[in-house]
Backbone as numpy.savetxt, mean C-alpha at the origin, in Angstrom:
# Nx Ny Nz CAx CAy CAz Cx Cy Cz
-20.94 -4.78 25.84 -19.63 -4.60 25.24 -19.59 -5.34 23.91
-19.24 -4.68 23.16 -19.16 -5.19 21.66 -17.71 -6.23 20.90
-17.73 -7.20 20.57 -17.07 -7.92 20.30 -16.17 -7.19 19.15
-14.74 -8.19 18.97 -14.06 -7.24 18.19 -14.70 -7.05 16.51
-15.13 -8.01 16.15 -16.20 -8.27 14.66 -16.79 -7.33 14.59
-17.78 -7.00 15.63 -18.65 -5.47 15.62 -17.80 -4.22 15.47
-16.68 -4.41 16.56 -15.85 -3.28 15.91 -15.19 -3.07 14.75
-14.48 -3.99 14.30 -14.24 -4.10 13.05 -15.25 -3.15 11.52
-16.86 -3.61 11.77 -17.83 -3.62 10.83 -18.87 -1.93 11.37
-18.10 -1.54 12.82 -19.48 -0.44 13.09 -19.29 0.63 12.03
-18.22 0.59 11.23 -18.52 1.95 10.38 -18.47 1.50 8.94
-19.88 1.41 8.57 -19.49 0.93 6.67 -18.95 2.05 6.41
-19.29 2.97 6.64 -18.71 4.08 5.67 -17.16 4.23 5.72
-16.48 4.05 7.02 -14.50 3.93 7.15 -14.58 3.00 6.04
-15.01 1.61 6.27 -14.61 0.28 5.69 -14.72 0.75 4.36
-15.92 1.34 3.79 -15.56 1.69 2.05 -14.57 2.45 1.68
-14.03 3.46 2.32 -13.57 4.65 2.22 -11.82 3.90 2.31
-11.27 2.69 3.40 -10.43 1.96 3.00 -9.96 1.15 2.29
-11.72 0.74 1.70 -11.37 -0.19 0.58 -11.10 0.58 -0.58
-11.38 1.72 -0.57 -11.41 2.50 -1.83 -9.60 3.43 -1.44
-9.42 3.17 -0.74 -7.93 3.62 -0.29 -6.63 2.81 -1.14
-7.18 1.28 -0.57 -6.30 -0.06 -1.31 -6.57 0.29 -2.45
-7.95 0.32 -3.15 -7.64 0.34 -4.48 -7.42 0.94 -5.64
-7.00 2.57 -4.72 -6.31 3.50 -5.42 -4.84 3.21 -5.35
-4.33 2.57 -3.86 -2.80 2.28 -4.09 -2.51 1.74 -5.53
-3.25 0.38 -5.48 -3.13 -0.25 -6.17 -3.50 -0.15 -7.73
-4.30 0.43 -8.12 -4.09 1.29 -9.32 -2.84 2.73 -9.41
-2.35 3.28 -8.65 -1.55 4.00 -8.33 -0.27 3.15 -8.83
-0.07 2.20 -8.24 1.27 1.02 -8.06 1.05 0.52 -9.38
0.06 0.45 -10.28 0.09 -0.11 -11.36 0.41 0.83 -12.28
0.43 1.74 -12.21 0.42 3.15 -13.11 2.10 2.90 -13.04
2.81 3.32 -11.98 4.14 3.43 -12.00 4.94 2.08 -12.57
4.80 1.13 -12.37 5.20 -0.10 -12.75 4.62 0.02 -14.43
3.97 0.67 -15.16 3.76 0.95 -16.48 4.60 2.42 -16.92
4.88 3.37 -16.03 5.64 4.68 -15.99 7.12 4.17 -16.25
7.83 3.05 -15.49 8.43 2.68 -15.19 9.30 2.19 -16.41
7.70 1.05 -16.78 8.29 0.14 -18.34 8.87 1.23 -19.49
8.18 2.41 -19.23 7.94 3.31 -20.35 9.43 4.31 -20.52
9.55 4.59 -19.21 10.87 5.70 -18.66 11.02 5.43 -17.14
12.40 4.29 -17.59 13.20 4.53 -16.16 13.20 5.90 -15.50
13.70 6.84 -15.88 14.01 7.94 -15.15 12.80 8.52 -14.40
11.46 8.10 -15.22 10.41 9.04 -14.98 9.64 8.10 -14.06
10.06 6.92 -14.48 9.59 5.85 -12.98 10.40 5.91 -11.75
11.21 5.84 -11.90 11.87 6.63 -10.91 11.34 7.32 -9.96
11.38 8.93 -10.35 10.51 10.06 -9.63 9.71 9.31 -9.21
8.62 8.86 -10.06 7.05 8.61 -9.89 7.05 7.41 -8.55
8.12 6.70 -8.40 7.98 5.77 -6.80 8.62 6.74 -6.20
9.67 7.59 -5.53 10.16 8.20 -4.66 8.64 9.45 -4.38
7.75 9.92 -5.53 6.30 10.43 -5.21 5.54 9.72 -4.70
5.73 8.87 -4.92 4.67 7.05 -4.19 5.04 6.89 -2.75
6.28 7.28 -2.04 6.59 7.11 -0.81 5.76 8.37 0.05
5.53 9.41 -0.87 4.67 10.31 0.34 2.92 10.05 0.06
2.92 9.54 -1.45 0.93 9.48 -1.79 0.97 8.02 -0.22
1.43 7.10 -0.43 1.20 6.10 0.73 1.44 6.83 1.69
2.22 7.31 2.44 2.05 7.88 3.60 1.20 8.63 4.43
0.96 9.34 3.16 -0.50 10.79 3.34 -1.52 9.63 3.54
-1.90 8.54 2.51 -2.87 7.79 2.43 -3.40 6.97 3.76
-2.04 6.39 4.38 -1.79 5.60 5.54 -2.70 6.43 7.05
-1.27 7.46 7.04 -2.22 8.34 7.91 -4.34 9.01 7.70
-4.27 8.76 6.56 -6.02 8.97 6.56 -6.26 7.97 6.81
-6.00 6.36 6.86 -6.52 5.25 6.92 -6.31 5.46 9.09
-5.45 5.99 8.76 -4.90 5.63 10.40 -6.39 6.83 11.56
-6.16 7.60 10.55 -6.93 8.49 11.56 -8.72 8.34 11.86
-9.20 7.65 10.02 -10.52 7.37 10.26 -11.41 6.23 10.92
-9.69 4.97 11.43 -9.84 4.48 12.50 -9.60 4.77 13.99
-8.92 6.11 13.99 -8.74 6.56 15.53 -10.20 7.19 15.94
-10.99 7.77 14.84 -11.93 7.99 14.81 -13.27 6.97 15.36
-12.99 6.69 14.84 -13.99 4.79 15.49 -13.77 3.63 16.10
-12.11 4.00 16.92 -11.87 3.06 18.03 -11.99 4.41 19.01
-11.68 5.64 18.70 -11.94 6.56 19.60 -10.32 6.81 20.40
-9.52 6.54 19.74 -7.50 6.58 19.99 -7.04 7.79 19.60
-5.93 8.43 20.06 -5.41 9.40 20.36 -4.85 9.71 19.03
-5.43 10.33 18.11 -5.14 10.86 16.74 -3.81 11.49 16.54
-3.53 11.98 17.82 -1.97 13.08 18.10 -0.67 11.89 18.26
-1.08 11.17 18.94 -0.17 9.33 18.81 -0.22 8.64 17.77
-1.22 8.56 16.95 -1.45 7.75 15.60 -0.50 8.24 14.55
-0.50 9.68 14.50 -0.16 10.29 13.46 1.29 10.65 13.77
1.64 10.50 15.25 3.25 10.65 15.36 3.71 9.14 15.23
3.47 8.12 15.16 3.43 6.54 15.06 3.69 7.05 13.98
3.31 7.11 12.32 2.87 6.95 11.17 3.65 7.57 10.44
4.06 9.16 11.14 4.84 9.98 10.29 6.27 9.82 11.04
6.67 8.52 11.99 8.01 8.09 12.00 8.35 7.21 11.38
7.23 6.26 11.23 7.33 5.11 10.32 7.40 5.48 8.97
7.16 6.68 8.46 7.20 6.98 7.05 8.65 7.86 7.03
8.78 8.37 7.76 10.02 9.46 7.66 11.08 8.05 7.89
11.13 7.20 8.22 12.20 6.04 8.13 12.12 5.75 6.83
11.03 5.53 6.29 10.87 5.15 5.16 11.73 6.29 3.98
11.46 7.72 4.26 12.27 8.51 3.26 13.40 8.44 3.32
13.93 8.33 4.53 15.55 8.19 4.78 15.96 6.97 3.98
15.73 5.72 3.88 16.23 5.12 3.21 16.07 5.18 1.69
14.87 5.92 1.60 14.59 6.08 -0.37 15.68 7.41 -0.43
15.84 8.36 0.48 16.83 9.33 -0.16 18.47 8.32 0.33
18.63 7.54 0.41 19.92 6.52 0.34 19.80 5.98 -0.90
18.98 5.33 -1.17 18.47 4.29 -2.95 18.85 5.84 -3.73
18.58 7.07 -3.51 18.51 8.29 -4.07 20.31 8.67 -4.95
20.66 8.47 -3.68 22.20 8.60 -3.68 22.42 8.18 -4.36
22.33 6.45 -4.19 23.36 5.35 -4.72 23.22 5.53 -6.44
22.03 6.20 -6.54 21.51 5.77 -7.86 22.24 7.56 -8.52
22.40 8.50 -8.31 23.04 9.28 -8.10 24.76 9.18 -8.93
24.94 8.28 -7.67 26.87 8.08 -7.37 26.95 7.17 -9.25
25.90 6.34 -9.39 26.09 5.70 -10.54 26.04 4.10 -10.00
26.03 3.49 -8.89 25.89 2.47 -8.25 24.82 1.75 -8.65
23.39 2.51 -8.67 22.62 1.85 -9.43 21.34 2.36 -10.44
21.10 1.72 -11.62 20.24 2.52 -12.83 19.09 2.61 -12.02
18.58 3.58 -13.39 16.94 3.92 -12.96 16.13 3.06 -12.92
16.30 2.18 -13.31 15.24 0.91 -13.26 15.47 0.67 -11.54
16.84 0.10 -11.28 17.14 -0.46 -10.29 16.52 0.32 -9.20
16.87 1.80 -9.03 16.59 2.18 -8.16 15.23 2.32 -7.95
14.10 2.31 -9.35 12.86 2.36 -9.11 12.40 0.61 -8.10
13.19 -0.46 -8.48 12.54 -1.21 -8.19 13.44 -1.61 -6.35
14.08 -1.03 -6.26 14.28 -0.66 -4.79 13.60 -0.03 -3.86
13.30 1.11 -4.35 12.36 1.83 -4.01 10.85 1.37 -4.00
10.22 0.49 -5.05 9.46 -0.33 -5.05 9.53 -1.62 -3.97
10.63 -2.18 -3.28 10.94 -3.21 -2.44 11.09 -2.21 -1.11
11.40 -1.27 -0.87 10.77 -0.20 0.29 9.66 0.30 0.67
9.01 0.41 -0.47 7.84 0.48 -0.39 7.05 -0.31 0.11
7.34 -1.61 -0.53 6.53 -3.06 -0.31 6.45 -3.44 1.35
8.08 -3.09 1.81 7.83 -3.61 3.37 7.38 -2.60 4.12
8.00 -1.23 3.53 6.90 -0.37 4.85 5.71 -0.32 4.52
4.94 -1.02 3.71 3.47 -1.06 3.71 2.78 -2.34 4.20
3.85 -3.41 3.98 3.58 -4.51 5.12 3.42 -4.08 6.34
4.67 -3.43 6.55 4.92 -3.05 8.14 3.78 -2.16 8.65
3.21 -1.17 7.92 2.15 -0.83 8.21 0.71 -1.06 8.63
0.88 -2.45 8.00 -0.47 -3.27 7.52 -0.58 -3.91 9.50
0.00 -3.96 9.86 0.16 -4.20 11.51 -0.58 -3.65 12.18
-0.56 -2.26 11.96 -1.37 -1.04 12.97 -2.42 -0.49 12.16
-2.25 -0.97 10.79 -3.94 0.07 10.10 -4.77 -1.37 9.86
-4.31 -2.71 8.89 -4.68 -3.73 8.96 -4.37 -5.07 7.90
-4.98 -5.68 7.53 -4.81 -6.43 6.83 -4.49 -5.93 5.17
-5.30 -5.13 4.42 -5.16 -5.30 3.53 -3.52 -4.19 3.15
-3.41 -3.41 4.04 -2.26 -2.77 3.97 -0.97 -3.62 3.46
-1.04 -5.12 4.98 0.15 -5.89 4.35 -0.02 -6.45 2.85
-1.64 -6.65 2.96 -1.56 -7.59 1.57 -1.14 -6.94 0.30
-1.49 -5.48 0.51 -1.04 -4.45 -0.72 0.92 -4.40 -0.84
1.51 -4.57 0.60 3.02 -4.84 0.43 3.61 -5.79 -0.25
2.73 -7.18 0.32 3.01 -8.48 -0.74 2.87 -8.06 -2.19
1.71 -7.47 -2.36 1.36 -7.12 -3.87 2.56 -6.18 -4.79
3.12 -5.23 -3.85 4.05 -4.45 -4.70 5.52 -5.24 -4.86
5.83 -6.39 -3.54 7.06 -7.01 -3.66 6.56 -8.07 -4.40
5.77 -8.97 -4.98 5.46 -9.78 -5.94 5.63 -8.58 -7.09
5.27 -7.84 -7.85 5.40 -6.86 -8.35 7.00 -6.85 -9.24
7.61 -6.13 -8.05 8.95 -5.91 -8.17 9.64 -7.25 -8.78
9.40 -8.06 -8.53 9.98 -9.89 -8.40 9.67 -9.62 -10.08
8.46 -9.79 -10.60 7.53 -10.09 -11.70 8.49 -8.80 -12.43
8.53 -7.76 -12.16 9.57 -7.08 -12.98 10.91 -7.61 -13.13
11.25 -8.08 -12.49 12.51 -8.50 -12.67 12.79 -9.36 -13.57
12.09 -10.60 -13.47 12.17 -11.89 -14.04 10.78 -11.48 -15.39
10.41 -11.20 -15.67 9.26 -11.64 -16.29 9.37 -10.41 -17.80
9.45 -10.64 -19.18 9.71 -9.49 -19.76 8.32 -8.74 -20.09
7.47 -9.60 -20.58 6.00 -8.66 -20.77 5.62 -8.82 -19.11
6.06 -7.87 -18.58 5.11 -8.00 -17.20 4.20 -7.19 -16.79
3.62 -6.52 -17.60 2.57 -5.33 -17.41 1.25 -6.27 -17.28
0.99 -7.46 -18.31 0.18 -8.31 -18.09 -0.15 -9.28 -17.17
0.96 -9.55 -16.63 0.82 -10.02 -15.07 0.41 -9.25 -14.08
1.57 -8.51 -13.87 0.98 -7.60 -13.13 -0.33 -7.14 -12.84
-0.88 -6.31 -13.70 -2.21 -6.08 -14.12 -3.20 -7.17 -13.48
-3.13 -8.20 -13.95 -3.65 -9.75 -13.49 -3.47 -9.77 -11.99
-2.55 -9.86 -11.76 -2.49 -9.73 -9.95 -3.29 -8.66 -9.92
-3.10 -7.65 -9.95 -3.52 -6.38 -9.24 -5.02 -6.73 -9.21
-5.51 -7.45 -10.47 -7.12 -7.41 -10.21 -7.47 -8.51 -9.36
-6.20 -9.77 -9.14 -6.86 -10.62 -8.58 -6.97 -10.52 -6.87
-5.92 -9.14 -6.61 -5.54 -8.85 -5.33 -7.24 -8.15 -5.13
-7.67 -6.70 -5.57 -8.57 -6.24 -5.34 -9.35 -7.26 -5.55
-10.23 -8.30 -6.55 -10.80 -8.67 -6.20 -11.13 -9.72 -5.18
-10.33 -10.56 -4.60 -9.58 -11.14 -3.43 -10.36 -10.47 -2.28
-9.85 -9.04 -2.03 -10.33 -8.24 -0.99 -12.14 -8.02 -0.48
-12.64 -8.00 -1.93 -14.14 -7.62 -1.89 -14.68 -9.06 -1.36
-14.16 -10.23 -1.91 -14.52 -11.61 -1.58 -14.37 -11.84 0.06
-13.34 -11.54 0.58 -12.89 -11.50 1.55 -13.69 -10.65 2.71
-13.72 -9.66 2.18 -14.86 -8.32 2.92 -16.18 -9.07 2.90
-16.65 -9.69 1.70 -17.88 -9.76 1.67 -18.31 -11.04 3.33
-17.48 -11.91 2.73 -17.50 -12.96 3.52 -17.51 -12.87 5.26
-16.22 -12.13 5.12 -16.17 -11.50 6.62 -17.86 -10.80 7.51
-18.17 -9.72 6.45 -19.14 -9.40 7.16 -21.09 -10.22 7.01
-20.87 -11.30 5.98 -21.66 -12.17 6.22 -21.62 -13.05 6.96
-20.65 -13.54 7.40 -20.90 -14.77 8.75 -20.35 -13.55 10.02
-20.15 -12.44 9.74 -20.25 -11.70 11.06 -22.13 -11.20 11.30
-22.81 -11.94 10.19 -24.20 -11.00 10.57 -24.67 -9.79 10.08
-23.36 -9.15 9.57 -23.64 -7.81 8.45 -24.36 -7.83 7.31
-24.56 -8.52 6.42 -25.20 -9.22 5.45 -26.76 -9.21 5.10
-26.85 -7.70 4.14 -28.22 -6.98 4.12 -29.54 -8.24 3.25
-28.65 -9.27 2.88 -29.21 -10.19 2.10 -30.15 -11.83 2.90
């Protein structure tokens, strides 16, 4: 019987294919947070489009581990697409408000950006770690927009220090797990 470490590491190929998942969010999340600076309105759209690219994304992360724990893909994906359909319901509310005149395009992008952030925490539960860490990353994000006026340069800065964070992290993990072709 294989320890959970082994399970974790039996498929390099999932593990790249997730890491390369995070770090399309996250170039993704950086794009809009520059869409954003550029045209409220058009940043806007571009996160309420960000609530289904994560979702679609989630569920592939979700399934190419049902795949290699060997879990009921038909449960994963009804798990995933309730947890995301909660998630639209409240971005078509931010939708409204922003609508009624309650709140600008900025605002509502960076609401929608703070929805984002926790259902991808919240996600990060059942797919894994770097999921939450990518939530922290978009609600630090949002914060850094708020307060910060050149914040494309921060941002940016996080974003690389998050991905590279991850590879350090990966690497490490699967060298004192024994993975470690070196």
């Amino acid at each position: 019987m294989q320890n959970d470490t082994d399970d974790e590491f039996a498929s390099p190929r999932h593990i790249g294919l997730e890491e390369a998942v995070f770090i399309i969010l996250v170039i993704l999340s950086l794009l809009g947070i520059r869409i954003t600076d550029y045209s409220p309105h058009d940043g806007y759209g571009y996160w309420i489009m960000m609530v289904f690219v994560f979702a679609g994304l989630s569920i592939f992360v979700s399934w190419l581990q049902s795949k290699a724990k060997e879990q009921d893909i038909g449960e994963i994906v009804k798990l995933q697409a309730m947890h995301w359909l909660h998630t639209l319901i409240i971005v078509g509310a931010a939708f409204l408000l922003n609508k009624s005149g309650q709140l600008t395009d900025t605002g509502a992008s960076l609401v929608i950006l703070l929805l984002l952030a926790l259902t991808t925490m919240l996600d990060g539960y059942r797919i894994g770690w770097q999921f939450s860490l990518l939530g922290f990353f978009l609600a630090s994000c949002a914060i850094v927009v708020a307060y910060i006026e050149h914040f494309i340069w921060v941002t940016s800065g996080l974003g690389i220090l998050v991905v590279a964070g991850t590879f350090f992290w990966n690497y490490w993990l699967r060298k004192n797990a024994g993975f470690d072709d070196a």
